[in-house]
N, C-alpha and C positions, 0 to 999 in steps of 0.2 A: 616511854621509849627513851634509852639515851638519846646523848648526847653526838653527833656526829662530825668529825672537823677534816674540812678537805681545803687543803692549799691550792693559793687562784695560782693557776696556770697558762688560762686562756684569755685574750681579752674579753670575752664574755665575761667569764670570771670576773676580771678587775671593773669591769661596770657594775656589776652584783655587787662587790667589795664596798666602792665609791660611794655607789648609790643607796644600801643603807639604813644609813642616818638620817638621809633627805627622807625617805617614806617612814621611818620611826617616829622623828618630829615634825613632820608635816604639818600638824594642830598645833603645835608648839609653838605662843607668840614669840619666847625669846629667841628661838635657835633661828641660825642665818648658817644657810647653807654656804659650801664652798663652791665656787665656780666648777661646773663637773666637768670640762674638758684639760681645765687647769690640774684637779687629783689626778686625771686621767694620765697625764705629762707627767706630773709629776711621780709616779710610780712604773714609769713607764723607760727603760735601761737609755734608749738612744736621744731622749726628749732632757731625762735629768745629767745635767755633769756633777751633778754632788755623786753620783755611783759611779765615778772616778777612785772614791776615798769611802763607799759606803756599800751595805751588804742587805737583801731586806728578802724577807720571806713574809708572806701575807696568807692569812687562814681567814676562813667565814665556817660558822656553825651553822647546823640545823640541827632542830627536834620535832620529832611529828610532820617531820617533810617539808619544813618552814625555815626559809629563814630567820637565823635567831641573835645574831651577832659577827661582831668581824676583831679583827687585832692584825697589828705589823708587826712582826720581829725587824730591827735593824741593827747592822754593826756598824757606827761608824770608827774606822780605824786612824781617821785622823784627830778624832776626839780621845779615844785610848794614848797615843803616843803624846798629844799634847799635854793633857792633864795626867799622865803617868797612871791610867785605870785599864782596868780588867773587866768590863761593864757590857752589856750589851742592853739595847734601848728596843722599847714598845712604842707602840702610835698609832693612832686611832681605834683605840680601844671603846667599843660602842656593845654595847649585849641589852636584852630584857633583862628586866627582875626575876634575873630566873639564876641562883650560885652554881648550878650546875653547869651554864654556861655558860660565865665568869671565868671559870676556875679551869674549866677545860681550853678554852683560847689560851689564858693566861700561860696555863702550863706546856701548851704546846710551844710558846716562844722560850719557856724557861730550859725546856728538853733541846731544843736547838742549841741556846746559849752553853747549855753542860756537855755538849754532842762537843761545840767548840771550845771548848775549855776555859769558859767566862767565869768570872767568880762573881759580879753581881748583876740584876736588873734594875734599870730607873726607863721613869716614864709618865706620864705621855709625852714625847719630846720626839722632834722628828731629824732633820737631813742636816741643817744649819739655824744657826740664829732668825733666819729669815721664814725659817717654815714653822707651822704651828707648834704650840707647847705650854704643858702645862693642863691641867686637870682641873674644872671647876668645882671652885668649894664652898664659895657663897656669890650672891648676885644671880640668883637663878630665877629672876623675875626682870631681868634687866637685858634689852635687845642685844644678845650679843654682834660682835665686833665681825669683819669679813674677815680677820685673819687671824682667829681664835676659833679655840673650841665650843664648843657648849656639849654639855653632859646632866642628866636628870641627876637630882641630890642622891639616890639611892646606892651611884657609884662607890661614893664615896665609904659606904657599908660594904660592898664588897671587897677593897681593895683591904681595908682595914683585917676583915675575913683572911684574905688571901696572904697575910704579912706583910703588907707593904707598910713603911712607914715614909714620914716627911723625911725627906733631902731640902728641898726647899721651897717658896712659895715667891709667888710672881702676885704682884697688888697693881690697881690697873683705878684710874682718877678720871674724874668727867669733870671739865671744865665748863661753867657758864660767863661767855663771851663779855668783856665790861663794855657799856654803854659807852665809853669815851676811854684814852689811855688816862694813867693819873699822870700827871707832866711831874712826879719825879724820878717816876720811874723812865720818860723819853728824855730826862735831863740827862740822869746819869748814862744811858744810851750814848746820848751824844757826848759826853764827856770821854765815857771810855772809848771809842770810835775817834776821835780827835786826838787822845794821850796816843796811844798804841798804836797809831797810823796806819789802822788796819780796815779794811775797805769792806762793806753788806754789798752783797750784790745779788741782785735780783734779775731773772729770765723771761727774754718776752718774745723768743723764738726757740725750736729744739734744737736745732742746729750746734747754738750755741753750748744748750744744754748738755749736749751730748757731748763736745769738748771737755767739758770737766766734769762730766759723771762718773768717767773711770778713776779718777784723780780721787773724787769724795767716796767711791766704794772704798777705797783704800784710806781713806781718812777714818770712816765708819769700821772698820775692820781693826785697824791700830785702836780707836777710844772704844772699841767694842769687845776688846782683846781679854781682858783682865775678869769679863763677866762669866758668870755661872755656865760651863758647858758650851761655850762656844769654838769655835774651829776658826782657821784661818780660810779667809774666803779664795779661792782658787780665780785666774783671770779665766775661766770658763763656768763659771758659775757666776761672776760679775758681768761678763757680757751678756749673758741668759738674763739676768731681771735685767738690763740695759734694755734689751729688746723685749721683753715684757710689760715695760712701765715708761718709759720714756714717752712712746708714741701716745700715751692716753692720759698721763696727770695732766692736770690745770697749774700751769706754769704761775701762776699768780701765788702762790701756795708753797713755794719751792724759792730757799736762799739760801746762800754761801757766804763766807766773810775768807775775805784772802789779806796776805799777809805784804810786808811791805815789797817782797818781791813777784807778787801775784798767784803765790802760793795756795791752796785751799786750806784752810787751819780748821774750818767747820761748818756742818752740813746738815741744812734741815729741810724735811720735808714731811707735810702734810697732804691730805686726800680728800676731799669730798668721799664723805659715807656713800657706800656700795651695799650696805646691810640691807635696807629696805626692797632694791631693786633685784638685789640674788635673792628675797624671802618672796618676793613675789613671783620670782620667776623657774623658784624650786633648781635655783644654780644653773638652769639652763640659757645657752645664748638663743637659740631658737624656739618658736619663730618670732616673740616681739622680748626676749632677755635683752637680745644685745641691744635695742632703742633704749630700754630701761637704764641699764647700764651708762647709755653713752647721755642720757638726759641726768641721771647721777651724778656724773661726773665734769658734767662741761655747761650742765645749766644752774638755774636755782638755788642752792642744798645749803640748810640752815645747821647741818651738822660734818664733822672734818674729826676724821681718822689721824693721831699722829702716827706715823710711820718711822722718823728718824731723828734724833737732834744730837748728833756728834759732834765733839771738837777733840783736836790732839789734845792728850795730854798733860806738854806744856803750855798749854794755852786754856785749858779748864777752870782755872782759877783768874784768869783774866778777863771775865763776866763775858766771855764770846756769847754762851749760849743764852744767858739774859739777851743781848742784843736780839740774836733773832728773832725769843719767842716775843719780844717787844714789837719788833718789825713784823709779825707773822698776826698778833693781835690787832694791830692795827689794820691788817688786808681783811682779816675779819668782820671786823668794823664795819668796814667800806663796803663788804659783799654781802652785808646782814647774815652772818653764820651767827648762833646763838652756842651752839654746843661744838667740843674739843673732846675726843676723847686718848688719853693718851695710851690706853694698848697694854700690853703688861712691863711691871719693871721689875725687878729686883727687891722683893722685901726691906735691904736691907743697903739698895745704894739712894746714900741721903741726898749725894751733889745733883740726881737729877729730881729727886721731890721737889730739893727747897726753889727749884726754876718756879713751883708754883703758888710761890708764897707771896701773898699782897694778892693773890688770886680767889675769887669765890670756884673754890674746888671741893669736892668729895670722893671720899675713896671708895667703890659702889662693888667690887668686883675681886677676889680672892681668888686665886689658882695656884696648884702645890703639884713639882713632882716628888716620884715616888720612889721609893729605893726598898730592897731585899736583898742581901747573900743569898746566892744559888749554890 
């Protein structure tokens, strides 16, 4: 029987969609589902303000009366206008080992793009900087991350099938915690800290948090500026992860370094791993997800998620970001975290690798999007 592709329409639909890849990989020890109330929001027009500046059509296949796969088509037009392209973008591209229905998803976002008069696709890549991206291409044995994909290796045969080639690749490093700091690296901490009159600070209420978290999305937004396909973060899409993530990090985990007039010049922050307790819980909060989650997050966890380590610009080469992950290793330390992982980067930007050097790291995890003329 063919192949069948019917675009989700109804919220029924968008939980078919959502949900997936959670019953695909369910046996799967690597895959770590996504929070499914969170995909829910997030595909969902009144919950995302990135569909301010963005366009998405979502399709699931069946064969044989089954489902068989899913794909997103999205435009976003504030990434066209920025980078000066003609592009339209895929995401969550999940199917069986089946090229029939591959290729029919695939094409059904291509015929939209050529409907709009796009001239190429890339992909897996979704809304912002901040939402998943990026297609796995080696480390398919290794727990993925809560705010990454995972994909079976066979993908990667199909997409080749289909013409896609590399646009670019995201490489992503597991840090093992040092047993103590080496004191020269906390020398030169306090050196440049002392020269540069520029002050670490550290959070030990939200309140406070919350005063300058608007300030550091907009610091992270300026040092995040110049990287591969990203978009300027809108202040309604800032305040959306403000109230997403402020009420639940572990404040311990979370610094800033301000400048000599109390400026934010750089902003980091880390997470207690979420992986194990969304694999457990099949992405669900109910009925004991959401315990999982909040014991995740707020008790024990010998493994941390990097989420963020921005500095301006001018202040990159002024060892800001040395400073924190100096100061961030040491919280480490103190909390018994043994493992760091830092998430995906840029193949190809050195100034945030060499942050890991003097460090027992390994680079465990490859992901690449994909590009074709349409």
């Amino acid at each position: 029987m063919s192949v069948i592709i019917k675009e989700v329409i109804t919220k029924r639909d968008l939980k078919k969609w959502v949900d997936f890849p959670n019953k695909m990989y369910k046996k799967n020890k690597a895959y770590c589902p996504f929070l499914f109330p969170d995909e829910i929001d997030t595909f969902t027009r009144a919950k995302n303000p990135a569909y301010e500046f963005c366009e998405t059509k979502l399709f699931l296949a069946y064969k044989d009366k089954k489902l068989v796969g899913r794909i997103g088509g999205l435009i976003n037009h504030a990434a066209n206008k920025k980078w000066k392209t003609s592009s339209i973008r895929f995401t969550r591209f999940d199917f069986i080992d089946d090229y029939e229905v591959s290729s029919a998803l695939f094409n059904k976002v291509v015929e939209w793009g050529k409907m709009r008069g796009y001239e190429t696709i890339s992909g897996p890549i979704g809304f912002t900087d901040m939402d998943h991206e990026g297609m796995l291409v080696d480390g398919f044995d290794e727990l993925n991350m809560s705010i990454t994909f995972y994909n079976h290796p066979y993908y990667i045969d199909h997409c080749v099938k289909l013409g896609l080639v590399k646009e670019v690749d995201w490489v992503e490093y597991q840090l093992s915690v040092p047993e103590k700091i080496d004191e020269k690296y906390e020398k030169i901490s306090n050196y440049l800290i002392k020269k540069s009159g520029f002050e670490l600070v550290t959070y030990t209420d939200r309140k406070t948090l919350a005063k300058d978290a608007y300030e550091a999305f907009k610091v992270i937004d300026v040092a995040f500026s110049v990287l591969h396909g990203t978009v300027p973060l809108t202040d309604a899409v800032i305040a959306k992860a403000l109230a997403d993530y402020i009420p639940i990090v572990n404040l311990k985990y979370i610094c800033s370094i301000k400048d000599k007039e109390g400026k934010i010049a750089g902003f980091a922050v880390m997470v207690p791993s979420i992986a194990k307790a969304l694999k457990k819980s099949n992405g669900r909060l109910f009925p004991f997800g959401i315990f999982r989650l909040l014991k995740a997050l707020k008790g024990k966890n010998d493994t941390l998620e990097m989420f963020f380590v921005a500095v301006l610009p001018e202040y990159q080469s002024k060892g800001l970001p040395a400073i924190m992950i100096n100061h961030l290793m040491k919280v480490c330390i103190e909390n018994g975290v043994k493992i760091c992982e830092t998430g995906p980067e840029l193949e190809l930007n050195e100034s945030v690798q060499s942050l890991w050097k003097g460090l027992d790291v390994r680079q465990h995890r490859r992901r690449r999007l994909w590009t074709k003329e349409i």
